[in-house]
Structures are given as structure tokens and as C-alpha cells.
N, C-alpha and C positions, 0 to 999 in steps of 0.2 A: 356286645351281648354274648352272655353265654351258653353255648350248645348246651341243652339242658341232659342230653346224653351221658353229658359226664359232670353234673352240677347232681351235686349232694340232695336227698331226698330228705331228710328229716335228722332230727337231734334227737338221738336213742338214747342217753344220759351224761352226766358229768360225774368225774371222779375226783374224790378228796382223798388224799392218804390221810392217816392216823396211828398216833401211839398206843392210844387205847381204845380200841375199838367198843368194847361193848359201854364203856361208858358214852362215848357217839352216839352210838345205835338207840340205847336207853334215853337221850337227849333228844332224837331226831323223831320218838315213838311217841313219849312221854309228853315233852313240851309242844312239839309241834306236829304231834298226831299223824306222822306219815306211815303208812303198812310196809311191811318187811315183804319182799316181793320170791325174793329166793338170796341162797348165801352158799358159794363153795372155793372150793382152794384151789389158786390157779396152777399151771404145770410147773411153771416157775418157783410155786408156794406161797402168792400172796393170799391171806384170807379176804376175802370180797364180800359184803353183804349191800344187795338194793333195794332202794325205797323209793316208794313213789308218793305223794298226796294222790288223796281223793279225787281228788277233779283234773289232774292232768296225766300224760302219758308218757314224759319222761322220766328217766328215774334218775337216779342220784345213788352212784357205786360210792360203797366208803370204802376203802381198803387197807388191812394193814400188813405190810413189808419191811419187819424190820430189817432185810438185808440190804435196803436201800439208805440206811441211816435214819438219825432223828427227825422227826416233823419240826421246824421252826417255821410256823405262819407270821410273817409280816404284816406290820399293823395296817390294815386298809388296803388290802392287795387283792381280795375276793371276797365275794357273799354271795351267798344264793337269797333271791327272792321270792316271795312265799304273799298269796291275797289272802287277808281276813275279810270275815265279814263284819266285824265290829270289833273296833282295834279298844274300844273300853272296855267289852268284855273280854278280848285276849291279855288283857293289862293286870284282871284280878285272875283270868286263870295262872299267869305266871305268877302273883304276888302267892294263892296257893301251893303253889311248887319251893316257894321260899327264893322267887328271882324277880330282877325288874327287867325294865327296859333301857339299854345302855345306853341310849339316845332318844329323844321325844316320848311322847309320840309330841309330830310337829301333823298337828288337823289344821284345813282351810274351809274356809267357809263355806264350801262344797258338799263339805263332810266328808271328803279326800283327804288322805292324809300317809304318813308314813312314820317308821319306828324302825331301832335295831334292837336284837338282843343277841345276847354272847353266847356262840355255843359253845361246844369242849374245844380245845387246841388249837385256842384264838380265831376261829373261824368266827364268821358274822355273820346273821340273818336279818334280811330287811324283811319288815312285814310290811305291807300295804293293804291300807283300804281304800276301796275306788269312788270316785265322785258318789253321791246319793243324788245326785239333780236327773231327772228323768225329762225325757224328750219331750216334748208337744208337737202332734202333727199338723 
């Protein structure tokens, strides 16, 4: 077991690099409604901007450096996951934006179910939505 002394306290965010950031950013705003939390330049000079969803507390750093070279995302190496509440209507809010869903959605008869859709520089986002069967005491 571990001495909780020196055992990490919590997951403050994850970071994506990017080619183009504001097209991200617009991506991350737009389709999947996250708030810009704050955005500055590190010493080094990367440009950093965070975002969080509504309902949770980590954020998600995008950052772009280009003096680290180009972004090449591999196919099925990462995705951040992301809960709807009703993956048929997140289905025509992206059909409004002029996007689908790059996978499923695959629903069980729970009314669980899950979907990807593509964001900018091959990154990937699963959506989920959670069972609808409610407990009985």
C-alpha cells in the first residue's frame, strides 16, 4: 500500500498539443460546449488555453508549440470522454453544425450507450450516455 503522503491528490487537467489552436478551441466551445477557463503564454512560449465542461473539475490544457514540431495524432491513440444526457439529441445538435458521429452511436437497451466524434487534428471524443434504468429500494 501506498503512503498516501506522497500518493497524488487529484487530476488537475490533461493536455493536447495542437497545430491550430483556435480552430480546437472553436471545436471544443462550439460542438461540445466546454467554457474557456483562462489562456496565457508559457515562459517557454507555448500558447495554452483551458477548458472545462460544466459538471466537472478538470480541465483540459490545449496547447500550441510550434517549436516542438508538427502535431501527427495516431489513429486510436487518445480521446477524452465527455457524458451526454441524450446522445439523440447531441446527434442532431452536431447534424446542425454540419457533422456526424464517426462511430455509432451503439445504444443498449438500458438506454446506455456511446458514440465518437472527430475533432480538429485527429483527435477523438467519446460521448456517453449513462444507463436510464433507475434503482428500486
Amino acid at each position: 500500500m501506498m503512503n498516501s503522503m506522497v500518493a497524488v491528490k487529484k487530476l488537475l487537467h490533461t493536455r493536447y498539443r495542437v497545430n491550430d489552436l483556435e480552430k480546437t478551441i472553436s471545436f471544443y466551445i462550439t460542438v461540445l460546449g466546454l467554457i474557456e477557463i483562462r489562456r496565457h503564454k508559457s515562459t517557454r512560449g507555448s500558447e495554452l488555453v483551458f477548458l472545462k465542461a460544466q459538471g466537472s473539475n478538470e480541465l483540459i490544457e490545449i496547447c500550441h508549440y510550434p517549436a516542438s514540431g508538427l502535431v501527427e495524432v495516431q489513429p486510436d491513440l487518445t480521446h477524452l470522454a465527455f457524458e451526454v444526457e441524450n446522445m439523440e439529441a447531441f446527434g442532431r445538435h452536431l447534424s446542425l453544425l454540419g457533422l456526424v458521429f464517426s462511430d455509432g452511436p451503439h445504444m443498449r437497451e438500458d438506454g446506455g450507450g456511446i458514440a465518437f466524434v472527430d475533432a480538429p487534428e485527429g483527435y477523438e471524443i467519446e460521448l456517453i450516455q449513462r444507463s436510464q434504468t433507475i434503482a428500486c429500494d
